[in-house]
C-alpha positions in Angstrom: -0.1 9.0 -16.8 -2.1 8.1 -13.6 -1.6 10.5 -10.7 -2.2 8.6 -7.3 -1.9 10.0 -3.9 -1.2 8.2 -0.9 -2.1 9.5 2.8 -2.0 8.2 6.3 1.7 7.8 7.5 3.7 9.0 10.3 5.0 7.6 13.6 3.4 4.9 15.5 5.0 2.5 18.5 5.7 -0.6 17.8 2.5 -2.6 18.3 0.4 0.3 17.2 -1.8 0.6 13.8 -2.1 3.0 11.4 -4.2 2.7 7.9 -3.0 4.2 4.5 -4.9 5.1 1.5 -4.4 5.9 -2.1 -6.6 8.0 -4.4 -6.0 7.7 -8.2 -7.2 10.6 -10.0 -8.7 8.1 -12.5 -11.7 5.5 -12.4 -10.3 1.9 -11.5 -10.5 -0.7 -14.3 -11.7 -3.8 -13.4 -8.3 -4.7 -14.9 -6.2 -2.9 -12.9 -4.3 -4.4 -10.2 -3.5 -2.0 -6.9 -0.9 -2.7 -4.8 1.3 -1.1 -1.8 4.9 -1.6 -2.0 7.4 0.0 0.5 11.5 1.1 0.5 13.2 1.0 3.6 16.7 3.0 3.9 19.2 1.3 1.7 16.9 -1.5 0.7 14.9 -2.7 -2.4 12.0 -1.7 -3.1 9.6 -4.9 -1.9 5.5 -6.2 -2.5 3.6 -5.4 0.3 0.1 -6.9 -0.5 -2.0 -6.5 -4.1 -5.1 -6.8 -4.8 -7.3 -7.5 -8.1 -11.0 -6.0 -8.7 -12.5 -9.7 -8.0 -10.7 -9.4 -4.4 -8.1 -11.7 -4.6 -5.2 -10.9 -2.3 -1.4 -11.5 -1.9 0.6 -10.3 0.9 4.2 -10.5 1.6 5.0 -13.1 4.1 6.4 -10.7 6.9 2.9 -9.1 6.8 0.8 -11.8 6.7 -2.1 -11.7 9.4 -1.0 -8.4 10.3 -1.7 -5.9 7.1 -5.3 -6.1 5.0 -5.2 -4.2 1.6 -8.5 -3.7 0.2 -10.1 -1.7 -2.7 -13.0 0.4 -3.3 -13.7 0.8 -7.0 -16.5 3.9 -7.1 -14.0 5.9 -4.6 -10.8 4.7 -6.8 -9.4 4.4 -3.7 -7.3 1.1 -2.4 -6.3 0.7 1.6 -3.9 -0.7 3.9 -5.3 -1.4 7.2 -1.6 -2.1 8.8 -1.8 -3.7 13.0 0.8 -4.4 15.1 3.3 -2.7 13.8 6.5 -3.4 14.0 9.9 -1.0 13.8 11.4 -3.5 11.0 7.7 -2.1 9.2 9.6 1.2 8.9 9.6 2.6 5.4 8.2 5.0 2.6 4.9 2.8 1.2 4.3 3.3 -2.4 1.0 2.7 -4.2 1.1 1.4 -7.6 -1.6 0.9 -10.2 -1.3 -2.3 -12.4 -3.1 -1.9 -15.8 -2.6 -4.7 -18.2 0.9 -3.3 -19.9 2.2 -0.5 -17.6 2.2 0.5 -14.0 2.3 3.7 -12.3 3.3 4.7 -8.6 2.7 7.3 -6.2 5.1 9.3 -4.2 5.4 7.5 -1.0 3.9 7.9 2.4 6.9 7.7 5.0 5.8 5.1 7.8 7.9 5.7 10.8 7.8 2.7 14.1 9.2 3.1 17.3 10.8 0.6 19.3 
């Protein structure tokens, strides 16, 4: 079991910024795969934007120019820099760890945007 805990929501006007991170409470495998996801009320659960060790990047297309995820391996930490927010960006945002057979998530950070 991984423990991660993400940090940084809370309520923002549309337009506005805010930046989440996630610490796991282990080392970061070159292997591993960090991701944000996020669950708005009675929706899925959806991909936000991942991330591999080498830097490659995929994002969601309804974040695209707008959200940067990116990783720092000796904090174990991986970020989402999120700009002009928008309220249909209103969720819970999960982190999840990748390793090569199982994944583990955290327990949400609630993002809240105002119209």
């Amino acid at each position: 079991q991984v423990q991660l805990v993400e940090s940084g929501g809370g309520l923002v006007q549309a337009g506005g910024s805010l930046s989440l991170s996630c610490a796991a409470a282990r080392r970061i495998f070159s292997s591993d795969v960090m991701g944000w996801y996020r669950q708005a009320p009675g929706k899925q659960r959806e991909l936000v934007a991942t991330i591999t060790s080498a830097g490659s990047t995929n994002y969601a297309d309804s974040v695209k120019g707008r959200f940067t995820i990116s990783r720092d391996n000796a904090k174990n930490t991986v970020y989402l820099q999120m700009n002009d927010l928008k309220p249909e960006d209103t969720a819970v945002y999960y982190c999840r760890l990748q390793e090569q057979l199982v994944g583990y998530w955290g327990r949400g950070t609630q993002v809240i945007v105002s119209s």
